[in-house]
C-alpha positions in Angstrom: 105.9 100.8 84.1 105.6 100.6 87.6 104.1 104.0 88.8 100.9 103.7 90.6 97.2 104.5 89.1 96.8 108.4 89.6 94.0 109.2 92.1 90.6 109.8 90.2 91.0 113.3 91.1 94.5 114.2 90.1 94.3 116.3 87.1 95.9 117.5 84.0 96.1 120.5 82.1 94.9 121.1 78.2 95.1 123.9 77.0 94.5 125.9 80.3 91.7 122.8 80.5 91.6 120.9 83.7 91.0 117.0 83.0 91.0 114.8 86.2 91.9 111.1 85.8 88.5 110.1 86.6 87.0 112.5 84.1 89.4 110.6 81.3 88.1 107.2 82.5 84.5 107.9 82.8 84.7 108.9 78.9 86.4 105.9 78.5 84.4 103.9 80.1 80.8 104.7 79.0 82.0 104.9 75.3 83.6 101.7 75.0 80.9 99.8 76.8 78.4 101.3 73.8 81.1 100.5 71.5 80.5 96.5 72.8 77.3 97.2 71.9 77.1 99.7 68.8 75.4 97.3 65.2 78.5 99.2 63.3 81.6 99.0 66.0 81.0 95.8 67.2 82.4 93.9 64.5 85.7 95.5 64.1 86.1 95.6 68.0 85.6 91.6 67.8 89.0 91.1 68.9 88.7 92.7 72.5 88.9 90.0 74.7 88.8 91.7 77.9 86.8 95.1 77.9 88.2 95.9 80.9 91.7 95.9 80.6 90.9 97.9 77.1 89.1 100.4 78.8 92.3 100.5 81.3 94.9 101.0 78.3 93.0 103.3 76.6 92.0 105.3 79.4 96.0 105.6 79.8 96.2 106.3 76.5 94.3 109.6 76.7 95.6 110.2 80.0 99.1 110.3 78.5 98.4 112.3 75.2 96.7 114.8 77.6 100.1 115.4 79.7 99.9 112.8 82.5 102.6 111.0 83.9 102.5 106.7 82.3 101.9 104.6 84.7 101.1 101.5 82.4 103.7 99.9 80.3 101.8 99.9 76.7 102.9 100.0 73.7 100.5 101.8 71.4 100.0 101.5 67.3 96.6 102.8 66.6 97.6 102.8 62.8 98.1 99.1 62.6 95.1 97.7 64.6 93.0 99.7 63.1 94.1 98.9 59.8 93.8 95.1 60.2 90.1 95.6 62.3 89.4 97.0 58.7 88.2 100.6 60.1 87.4 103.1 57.0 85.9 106.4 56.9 82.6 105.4 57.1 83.5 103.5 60.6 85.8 106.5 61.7 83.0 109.0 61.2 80.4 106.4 63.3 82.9 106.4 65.8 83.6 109.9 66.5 79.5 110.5 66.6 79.6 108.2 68.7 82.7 109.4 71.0 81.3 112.9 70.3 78.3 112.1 72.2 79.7 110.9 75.3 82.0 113.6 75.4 78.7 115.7 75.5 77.1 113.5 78.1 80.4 113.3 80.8 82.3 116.9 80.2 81.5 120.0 80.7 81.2 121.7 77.3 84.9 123.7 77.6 86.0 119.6 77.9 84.1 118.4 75.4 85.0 121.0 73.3 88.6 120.5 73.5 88.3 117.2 72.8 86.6 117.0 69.8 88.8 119.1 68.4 91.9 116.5 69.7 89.7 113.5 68.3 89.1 114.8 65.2 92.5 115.7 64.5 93.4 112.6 65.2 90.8 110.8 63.4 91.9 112.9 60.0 95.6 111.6 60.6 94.4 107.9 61.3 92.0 107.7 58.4 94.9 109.2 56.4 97.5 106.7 57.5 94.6 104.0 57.2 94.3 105.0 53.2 98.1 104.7 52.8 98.5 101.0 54.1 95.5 100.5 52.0 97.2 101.7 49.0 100.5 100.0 50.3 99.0 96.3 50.8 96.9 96.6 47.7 100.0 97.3 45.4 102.4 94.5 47.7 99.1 91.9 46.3 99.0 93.2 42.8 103.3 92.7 43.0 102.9 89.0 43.8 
């Protein structure tokens, strides 16, 4: 994709919510570097190589599912990485603490709020999607 970087102040709308860029990447930010750090995440974030760059991609990823215009060319499958960083429940539910948190720390509370909510949604579906591939590669193993 080759649109520019939206200025840290450009904003989006959710829900009648204002979000600016920078808002999106301090979250972002702050999170994943406790995430680097976190006894429980750590292990199944192993396979970050460059923190940066992650922090970039997902910080377009929110940026995107919150309305904004891509600007990144990324290809995203949650579902799949997650699976194979072998995130469960237990993980999911340390995570969103953890995100939860932040969210706290960075937004106002009408933000953090709002975001939860998203996250958790979101969290239910991927947990749910994580249990079928589960069941999926489980049965594939018992077939062979």
């Amino acid at each position: 994709m080759s649109r520019n970087k939206p200025a840290s102040t450009t904003m989006v709308k959710v829900e009648n919510i204002d979000f600016s860029h920078q808002d999106i990447f301090s979250v972002v930010d702050s999170f994943y570097r406790q995430v680097a750090q976190d006894q429980l995440l750590k292990e199944p974030f192993k396979s970050v190589q460059d923190w940066p760059e992650h922090i970039e991609r997902l910080t377009h990823f929110w940026w995107i599912r919150f309305g904004g215009q891509p600007y990144m060319f990324s290809q995203y499958n949650p579902i799949l990485k997650h699976f194979y960083a072998g995130f469960n429940r237990k993980l999911l539910e340390h995570w969103l603490k953890l995100f939860h948190k932040v969210l706290d720390e960075k937004l106002t509370q009408q933000q953090a709020n709002l975001w939860k909510e998203i996250s958790a949604v979101m969290g239910q579906g991927l947990n749910a999607r994580n249990e079928m591939l589960k069941k999926q590669h489980q049965q594939q193993e018992k077939n062979q």
